[in-house]
C-alpha positions as CSV (number, residue, x, y, z in Angstrom):
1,X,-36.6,8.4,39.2
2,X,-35.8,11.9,37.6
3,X,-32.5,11.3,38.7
4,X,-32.2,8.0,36.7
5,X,-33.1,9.7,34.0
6,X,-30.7,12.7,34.3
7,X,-27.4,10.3,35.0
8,X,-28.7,7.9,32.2
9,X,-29.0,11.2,29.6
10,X,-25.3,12.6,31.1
11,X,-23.7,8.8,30.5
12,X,-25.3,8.7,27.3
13,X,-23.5,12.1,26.5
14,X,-20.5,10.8,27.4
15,X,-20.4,7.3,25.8
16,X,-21.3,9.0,22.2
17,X,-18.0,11.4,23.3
18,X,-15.8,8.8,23.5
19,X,-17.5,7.2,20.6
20,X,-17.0,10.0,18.7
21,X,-13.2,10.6,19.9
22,X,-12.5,7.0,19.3
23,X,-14.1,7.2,15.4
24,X,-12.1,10.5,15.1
25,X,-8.7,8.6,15.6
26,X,-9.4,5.8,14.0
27,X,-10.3,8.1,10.6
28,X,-7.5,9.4,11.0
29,X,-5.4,6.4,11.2
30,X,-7.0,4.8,8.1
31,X,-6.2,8.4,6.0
32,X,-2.5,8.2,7.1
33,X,-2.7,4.7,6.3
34,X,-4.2,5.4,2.5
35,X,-1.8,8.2,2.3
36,X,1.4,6.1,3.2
37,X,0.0,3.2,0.9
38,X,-0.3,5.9,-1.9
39,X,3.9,7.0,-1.6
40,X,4.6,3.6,-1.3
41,X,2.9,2.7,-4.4
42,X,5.0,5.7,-5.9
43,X,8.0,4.3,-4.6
44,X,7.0,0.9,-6.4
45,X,6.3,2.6,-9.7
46,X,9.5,4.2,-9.7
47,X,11.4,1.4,-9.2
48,X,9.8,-1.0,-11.6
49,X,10.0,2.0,-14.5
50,X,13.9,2.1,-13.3
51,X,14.1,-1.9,-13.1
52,X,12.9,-1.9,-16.6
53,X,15.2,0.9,-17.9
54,X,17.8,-0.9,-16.9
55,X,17.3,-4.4,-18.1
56,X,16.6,-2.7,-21.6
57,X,19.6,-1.1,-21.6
58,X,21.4,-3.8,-20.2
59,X,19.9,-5.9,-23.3
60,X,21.6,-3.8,-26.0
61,X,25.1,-4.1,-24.0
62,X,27.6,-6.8,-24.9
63,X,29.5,-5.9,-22.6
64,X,27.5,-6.7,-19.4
65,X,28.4,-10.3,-17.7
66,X,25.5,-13.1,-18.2
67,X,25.3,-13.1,-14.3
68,X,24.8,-9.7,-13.9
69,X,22.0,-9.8,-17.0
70,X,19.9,-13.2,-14.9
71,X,19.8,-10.6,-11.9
72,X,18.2,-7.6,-13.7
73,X,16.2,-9.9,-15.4
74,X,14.7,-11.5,-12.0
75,X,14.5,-8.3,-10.3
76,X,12.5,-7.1,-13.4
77,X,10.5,-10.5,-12.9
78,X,9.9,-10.4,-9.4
79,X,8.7,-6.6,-9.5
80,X,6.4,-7.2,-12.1
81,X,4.3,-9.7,-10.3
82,X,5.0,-7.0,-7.0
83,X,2.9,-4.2,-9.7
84,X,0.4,-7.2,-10.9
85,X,-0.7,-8.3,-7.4
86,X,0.0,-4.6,-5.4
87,X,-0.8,-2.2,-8.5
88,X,-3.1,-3.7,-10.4
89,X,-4.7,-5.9,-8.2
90,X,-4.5,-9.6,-10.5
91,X,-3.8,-12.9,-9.5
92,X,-0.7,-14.0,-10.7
93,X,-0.7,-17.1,-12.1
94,X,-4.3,-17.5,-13.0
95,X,-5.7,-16.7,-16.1
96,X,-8.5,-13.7,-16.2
């Protein structure tokens, strides 16, 4: 019976090891995880800030092709509902 007791205490040992080594790497997944969301974010920022530099400037150009003005004006579009729903975490679409 003492036995029992002894390989019941040594397998408990071990299950909270591998408990612990499996909440270890999976901690450290998430932080890489919130880290990579971070720069991506960045990345996001940056190219909306450049997206809208862009269409302002292309604004105050006559010389820039309607066409080419619909595009920067849809890509400024498109990434500001990207920043509304990924940034700043809103519905787009429905009112506050």
């Amino acid at each position: 019976m003492a036995e029992e007791g002894v390989l019941n205490d040594q397998a408990m040992k071990e299950m909270a090891e591998q408990l612990k080594e499996t909440y270890d790497t999976m901690a450290f997944k998430v932080d890489k995880m919130e880290i990579e969301n971070l720069e991506y974010r960045k990345h996001l920022i940056s190219a909306y800030g450049f997206c809208r530099v862009l269409d302002m400037m292309a604004n105050d150009s006559y010389d820039i092709q309607p066409e080419i003005l619909i595009l920067i004006e849809t890509l400024r579009a498109y990434l500001s509902g990207v920043m509304d729903t990924t940034i700043f975490n809103e519905k787009v679409g429905n009112p506050p």
